[in-house]
KOLLOPA-335087 format. One record per atom (N, C-alpha, C): atom name; x, y, z; residue number from 1. Coordinates in nm, 2 decimals. Example, Ala and Ser with C-alpha at 12.3 -4.5 7.8 and 13.67 -1.06 7.14 Angstrom:
<drenkes>
name; x; y; z; resi
N; 1.32; -0.57; 0.78; 1
CA; 1.23; -0.45; 0.78; 1
C; 1.32; -0.33; 0.78; 1
N; 1.28; -0.22; 0.71; 2
CA; 1.37; -0.11; 0.71; 2
C; 1.29; 0.00; 0.79; 2
</drenkes>
This chain:
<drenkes>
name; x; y; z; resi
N; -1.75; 3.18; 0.63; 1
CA; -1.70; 3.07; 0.55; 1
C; -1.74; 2.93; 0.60; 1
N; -1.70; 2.84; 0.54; 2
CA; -1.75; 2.68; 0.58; 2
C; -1.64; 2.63; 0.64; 2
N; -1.59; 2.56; 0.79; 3
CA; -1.49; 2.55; 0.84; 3
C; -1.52; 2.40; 0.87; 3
N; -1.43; 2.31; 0.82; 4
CA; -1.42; 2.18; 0.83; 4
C; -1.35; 2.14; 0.93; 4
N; -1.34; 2.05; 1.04; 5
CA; -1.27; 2.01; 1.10; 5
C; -1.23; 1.84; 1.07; 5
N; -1.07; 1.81; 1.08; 6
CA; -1.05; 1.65; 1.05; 6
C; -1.04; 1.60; 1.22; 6
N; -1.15; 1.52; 1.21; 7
CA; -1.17; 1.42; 1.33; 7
C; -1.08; 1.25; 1.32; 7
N; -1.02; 1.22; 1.47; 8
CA; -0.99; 1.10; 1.47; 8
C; -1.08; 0.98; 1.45; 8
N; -1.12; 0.93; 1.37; 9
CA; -1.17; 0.78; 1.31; 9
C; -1.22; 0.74; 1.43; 9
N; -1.11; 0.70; 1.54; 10
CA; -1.14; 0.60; 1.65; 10
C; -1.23; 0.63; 1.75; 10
N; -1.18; 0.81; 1.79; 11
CA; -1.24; 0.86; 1.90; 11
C; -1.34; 0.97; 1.88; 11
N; -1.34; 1.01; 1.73; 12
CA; -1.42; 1.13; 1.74; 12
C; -1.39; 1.24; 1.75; 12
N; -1.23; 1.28; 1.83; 13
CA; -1.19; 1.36; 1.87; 13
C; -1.11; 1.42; 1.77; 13
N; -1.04; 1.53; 1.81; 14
CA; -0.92; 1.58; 1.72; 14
C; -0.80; 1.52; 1.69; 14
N; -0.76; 1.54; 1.57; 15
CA; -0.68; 1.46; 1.48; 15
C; -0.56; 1.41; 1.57; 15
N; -0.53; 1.47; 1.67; 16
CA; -0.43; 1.41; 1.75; 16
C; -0.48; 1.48; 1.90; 16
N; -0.41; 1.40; 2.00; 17
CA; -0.44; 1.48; 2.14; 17
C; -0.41; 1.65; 2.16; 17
N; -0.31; 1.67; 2.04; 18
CA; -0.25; 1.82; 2.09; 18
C; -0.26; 1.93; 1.95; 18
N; -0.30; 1.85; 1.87; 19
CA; -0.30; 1.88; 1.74; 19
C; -0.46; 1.86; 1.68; 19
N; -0.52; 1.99; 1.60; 20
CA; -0.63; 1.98; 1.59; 20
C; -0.58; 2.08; 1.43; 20
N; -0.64; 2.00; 1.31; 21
CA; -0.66; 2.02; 1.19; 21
C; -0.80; 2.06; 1.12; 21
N; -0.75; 2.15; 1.00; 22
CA; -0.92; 2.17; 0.97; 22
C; -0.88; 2.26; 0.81; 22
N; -1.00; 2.24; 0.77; 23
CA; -0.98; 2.33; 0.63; 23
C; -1.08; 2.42; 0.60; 23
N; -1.07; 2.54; 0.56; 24
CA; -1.15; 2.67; 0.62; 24
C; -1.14; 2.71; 0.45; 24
N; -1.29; 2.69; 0.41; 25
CA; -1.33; 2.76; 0.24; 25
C; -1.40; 2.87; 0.22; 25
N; -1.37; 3.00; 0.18; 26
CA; -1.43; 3.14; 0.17; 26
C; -1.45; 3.17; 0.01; 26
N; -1.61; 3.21; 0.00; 27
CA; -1.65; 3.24; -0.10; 27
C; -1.55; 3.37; -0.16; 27
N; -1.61; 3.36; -0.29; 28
CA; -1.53; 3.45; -0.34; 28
C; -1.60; 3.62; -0.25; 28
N; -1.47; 3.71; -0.27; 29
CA; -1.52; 3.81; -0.15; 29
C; -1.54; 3.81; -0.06; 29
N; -1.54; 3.71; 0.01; 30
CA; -1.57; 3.70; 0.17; 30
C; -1.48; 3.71; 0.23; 30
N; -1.51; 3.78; 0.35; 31
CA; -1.45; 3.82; 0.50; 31
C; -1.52; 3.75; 0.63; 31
N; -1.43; 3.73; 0.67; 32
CA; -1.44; 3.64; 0.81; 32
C; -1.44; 3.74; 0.93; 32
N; -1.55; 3.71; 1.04; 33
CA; -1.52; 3.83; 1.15; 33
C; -1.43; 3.79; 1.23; 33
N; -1.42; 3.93; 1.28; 34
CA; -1.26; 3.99; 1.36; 34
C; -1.24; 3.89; 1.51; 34
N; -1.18; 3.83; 1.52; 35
CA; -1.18; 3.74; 1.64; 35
C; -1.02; 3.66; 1.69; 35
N; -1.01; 3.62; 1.79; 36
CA; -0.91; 3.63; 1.86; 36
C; -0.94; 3.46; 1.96; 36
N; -0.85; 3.43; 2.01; 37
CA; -0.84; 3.30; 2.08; 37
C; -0.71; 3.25; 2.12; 37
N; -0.69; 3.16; 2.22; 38
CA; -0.61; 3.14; 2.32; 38
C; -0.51; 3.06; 2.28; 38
N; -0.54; 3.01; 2.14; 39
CA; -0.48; 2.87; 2.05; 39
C; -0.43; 2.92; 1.94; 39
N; -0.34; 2.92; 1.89; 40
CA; -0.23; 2.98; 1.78; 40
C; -0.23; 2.90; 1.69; 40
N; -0.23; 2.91; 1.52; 41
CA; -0.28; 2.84; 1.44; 41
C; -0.15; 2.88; 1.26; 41
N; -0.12; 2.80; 1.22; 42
CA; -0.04; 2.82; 1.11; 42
C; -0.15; 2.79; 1.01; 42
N; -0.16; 2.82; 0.91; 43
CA; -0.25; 2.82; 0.82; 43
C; -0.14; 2.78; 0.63; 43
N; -0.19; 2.72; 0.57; 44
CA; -0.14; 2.67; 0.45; 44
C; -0.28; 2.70; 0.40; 44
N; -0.21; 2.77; 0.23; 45
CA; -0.28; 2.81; 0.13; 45
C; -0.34; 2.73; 0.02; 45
N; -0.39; 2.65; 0.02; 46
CA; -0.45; 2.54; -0.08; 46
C; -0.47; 2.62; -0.22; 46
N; -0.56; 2.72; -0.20; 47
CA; -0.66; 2.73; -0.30; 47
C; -0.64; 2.92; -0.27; 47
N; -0.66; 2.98; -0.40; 48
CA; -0.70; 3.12; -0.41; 48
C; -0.60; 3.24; -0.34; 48
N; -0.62; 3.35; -0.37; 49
CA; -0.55; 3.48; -0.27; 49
C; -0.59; 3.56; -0.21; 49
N; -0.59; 3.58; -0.06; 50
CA; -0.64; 3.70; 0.01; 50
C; -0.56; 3.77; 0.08; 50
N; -0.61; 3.80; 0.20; 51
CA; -0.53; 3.85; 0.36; 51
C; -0.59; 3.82; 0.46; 51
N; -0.50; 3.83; 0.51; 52
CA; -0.54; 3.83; 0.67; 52
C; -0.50; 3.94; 0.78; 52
N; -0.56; 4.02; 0.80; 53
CA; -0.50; 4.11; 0.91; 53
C; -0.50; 4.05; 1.04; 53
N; -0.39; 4.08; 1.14; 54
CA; -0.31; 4.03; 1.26; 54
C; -0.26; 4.17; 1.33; 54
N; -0.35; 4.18; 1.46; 55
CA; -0.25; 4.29; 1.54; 55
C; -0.31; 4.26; 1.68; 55
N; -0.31; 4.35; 1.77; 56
CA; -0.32; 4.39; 1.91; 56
C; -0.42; 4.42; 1.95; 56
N; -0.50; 4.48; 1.84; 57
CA; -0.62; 4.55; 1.85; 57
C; -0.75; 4.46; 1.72; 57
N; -0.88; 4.50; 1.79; 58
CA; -0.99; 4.43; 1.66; 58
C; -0.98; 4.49; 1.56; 58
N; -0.97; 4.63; 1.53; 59
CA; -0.97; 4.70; 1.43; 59
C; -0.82; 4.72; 1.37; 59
N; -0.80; 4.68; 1.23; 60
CA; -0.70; 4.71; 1.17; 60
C; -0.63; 4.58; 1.17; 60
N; -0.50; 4.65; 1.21; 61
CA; -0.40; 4.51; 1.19; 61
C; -0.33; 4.46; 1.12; 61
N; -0.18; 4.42; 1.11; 62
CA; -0.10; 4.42; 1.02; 62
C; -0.13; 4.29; 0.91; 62
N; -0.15; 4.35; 0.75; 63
CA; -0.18; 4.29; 0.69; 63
C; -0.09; 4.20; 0.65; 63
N; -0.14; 4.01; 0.64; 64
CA; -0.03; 3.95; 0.57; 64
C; -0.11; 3.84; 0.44; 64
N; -0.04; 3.93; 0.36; 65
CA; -0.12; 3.88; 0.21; 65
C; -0.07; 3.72; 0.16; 65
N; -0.17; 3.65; 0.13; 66
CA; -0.11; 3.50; 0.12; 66
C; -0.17; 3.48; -0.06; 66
N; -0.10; 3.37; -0.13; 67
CA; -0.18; 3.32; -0.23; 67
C; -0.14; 3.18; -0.27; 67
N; -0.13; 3.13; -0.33; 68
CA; -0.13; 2.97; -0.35; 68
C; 0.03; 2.93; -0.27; 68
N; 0.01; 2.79; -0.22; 69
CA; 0.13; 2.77; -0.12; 69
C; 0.18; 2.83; -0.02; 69
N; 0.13; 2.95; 0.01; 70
CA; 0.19; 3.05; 0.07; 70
C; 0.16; 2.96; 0.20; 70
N; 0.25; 3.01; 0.32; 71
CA; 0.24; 2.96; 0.52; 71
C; 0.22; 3.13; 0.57; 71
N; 0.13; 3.11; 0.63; 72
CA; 0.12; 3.22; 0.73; 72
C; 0.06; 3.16; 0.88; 72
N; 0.09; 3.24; 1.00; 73
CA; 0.10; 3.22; 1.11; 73
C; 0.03; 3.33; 1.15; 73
N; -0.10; 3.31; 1.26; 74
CA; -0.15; 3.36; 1.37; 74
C; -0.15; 3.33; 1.53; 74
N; -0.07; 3.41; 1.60; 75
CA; 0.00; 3.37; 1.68; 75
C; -0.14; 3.36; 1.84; 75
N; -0.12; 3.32; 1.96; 76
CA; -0.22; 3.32; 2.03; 76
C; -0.26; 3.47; 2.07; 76
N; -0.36; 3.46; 2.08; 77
CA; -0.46; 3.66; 2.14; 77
C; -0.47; 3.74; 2.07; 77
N; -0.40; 3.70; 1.93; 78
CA; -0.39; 3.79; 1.80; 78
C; -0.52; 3.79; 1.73; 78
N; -0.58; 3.93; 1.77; 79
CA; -0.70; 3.98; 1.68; 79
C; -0.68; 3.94; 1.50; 79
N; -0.77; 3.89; 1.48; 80
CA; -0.75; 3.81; 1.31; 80
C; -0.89; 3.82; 1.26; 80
N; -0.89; 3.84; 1.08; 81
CA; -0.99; 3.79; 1.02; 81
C; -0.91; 3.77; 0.88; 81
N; -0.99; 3.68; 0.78; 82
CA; -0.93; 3.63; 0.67; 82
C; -1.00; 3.70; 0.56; 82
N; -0.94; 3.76; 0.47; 83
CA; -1.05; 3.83; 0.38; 83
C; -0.94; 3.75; 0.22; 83
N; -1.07; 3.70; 0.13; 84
CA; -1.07; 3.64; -0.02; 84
C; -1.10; 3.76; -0.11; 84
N; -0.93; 3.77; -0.16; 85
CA; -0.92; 3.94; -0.30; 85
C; -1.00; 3.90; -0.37; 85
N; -1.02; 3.76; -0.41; 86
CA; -1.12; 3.74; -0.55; 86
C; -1.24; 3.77; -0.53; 86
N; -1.31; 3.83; -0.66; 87
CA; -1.45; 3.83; -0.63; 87
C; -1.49; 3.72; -0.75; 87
N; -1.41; 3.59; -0.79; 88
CA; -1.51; 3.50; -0.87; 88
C; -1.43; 3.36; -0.82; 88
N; -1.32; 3.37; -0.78; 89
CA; -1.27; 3.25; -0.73; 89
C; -1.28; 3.21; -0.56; 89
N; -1.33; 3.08; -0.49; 90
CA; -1.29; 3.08; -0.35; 90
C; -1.16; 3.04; -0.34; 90
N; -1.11; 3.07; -0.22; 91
CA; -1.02; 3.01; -0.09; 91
C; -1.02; 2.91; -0.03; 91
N; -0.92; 2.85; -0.03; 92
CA; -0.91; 2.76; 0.11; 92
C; -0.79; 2.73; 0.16; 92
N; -0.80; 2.72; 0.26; 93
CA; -0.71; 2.73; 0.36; 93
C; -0.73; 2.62; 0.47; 93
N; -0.61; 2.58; 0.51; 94
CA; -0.58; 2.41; 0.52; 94
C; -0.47; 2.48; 0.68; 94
N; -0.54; 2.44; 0.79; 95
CA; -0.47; 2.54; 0.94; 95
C; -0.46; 2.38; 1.01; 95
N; -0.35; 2.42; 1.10; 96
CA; -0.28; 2.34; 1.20; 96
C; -0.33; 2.40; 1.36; 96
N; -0.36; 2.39; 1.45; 97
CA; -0.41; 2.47; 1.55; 97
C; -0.35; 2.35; 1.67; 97
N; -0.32; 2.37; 1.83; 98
CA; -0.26; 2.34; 1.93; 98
C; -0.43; 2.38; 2.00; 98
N; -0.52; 2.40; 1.97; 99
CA; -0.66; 2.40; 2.08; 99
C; -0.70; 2.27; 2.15; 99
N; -0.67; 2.16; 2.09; 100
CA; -0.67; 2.02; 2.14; 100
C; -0.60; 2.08; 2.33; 100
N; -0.47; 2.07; 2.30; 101
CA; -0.42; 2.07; 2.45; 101
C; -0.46; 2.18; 2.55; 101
N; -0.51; 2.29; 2.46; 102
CA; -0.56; 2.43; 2.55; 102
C; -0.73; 2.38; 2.61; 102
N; -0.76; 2.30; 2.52; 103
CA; -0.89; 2.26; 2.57; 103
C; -0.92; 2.15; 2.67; 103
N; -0.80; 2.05; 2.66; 104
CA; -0.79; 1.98; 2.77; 104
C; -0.77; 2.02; 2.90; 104
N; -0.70; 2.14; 2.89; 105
CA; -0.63; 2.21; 3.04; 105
C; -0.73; 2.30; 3.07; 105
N; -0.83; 2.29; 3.05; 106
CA; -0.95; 2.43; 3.04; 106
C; -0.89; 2.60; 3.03; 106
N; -0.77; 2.62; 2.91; 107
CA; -0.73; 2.73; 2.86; 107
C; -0.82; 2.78; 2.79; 107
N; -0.85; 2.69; 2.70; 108
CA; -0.88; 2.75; 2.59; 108
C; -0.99; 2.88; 2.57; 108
N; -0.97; 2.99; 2.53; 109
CA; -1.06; 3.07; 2.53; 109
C; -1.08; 3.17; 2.38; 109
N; -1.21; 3.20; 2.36; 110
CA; -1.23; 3.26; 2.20; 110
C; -1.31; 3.40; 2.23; 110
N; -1.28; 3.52; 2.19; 111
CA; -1.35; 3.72; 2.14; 111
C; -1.38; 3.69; 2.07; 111
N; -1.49; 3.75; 2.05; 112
CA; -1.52; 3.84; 1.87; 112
C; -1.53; 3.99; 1.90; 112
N; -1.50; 4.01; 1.87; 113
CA; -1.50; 4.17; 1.82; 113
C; -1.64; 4.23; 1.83; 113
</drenkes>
């Protein structure tokens, strides 16, 4: 998908010291790969209906189906990918993420599958 990040005006940086925002648009049909990271992220449903699987492991993972408005949460180390039901409409999705302060403390870390 196309993952936008909102940068601070002044410094270039993330939208706040601790708080890092962004909006994430998936063609119709598309699936995002399986990946995991150290930064925990709530995600808001702008646009369209998919899933997202969430578990312990890369493969699988408990499915949590979202569609307009809908809040879902990916918690930190949690294996995730975002998949768009539509095959004529996109997605987007408008996420809140805490990587700002994991990045400052040299935590921050990203798998793929």
């Amino acid at each position: 998908g196309v993952l936008l990040e909102y940068t601070n005006p002044v410094t270039g940086g993330p939208t706040m010291p601790t708080i890092s925002c962004r909006a994430q648009w998936l063609a119709p049909g598309e699936s995002t790969q399986v990946h995991r990271h150290t930064s925990s992220t709530i995600y808001h449903v702008i646009q369209g209906e998919g899933s997202t699987f969430v578990g312990p492991e890369p493969k699988g993972g408990e499915e949590q189906a979202w569609g307009l408005r809908d809040c879902f949460f990916v918690p930190s180390m949690g294996w995730h990918r975002h998949v768009n039901r539509s095959k004529t409409e996109p997605a987007l999705l408008f996420s809140v993420t805490d990587r700002p302060v994991l990045d400052s403390l040299g935590l921050y870390r990203e798998e793929h599958a």
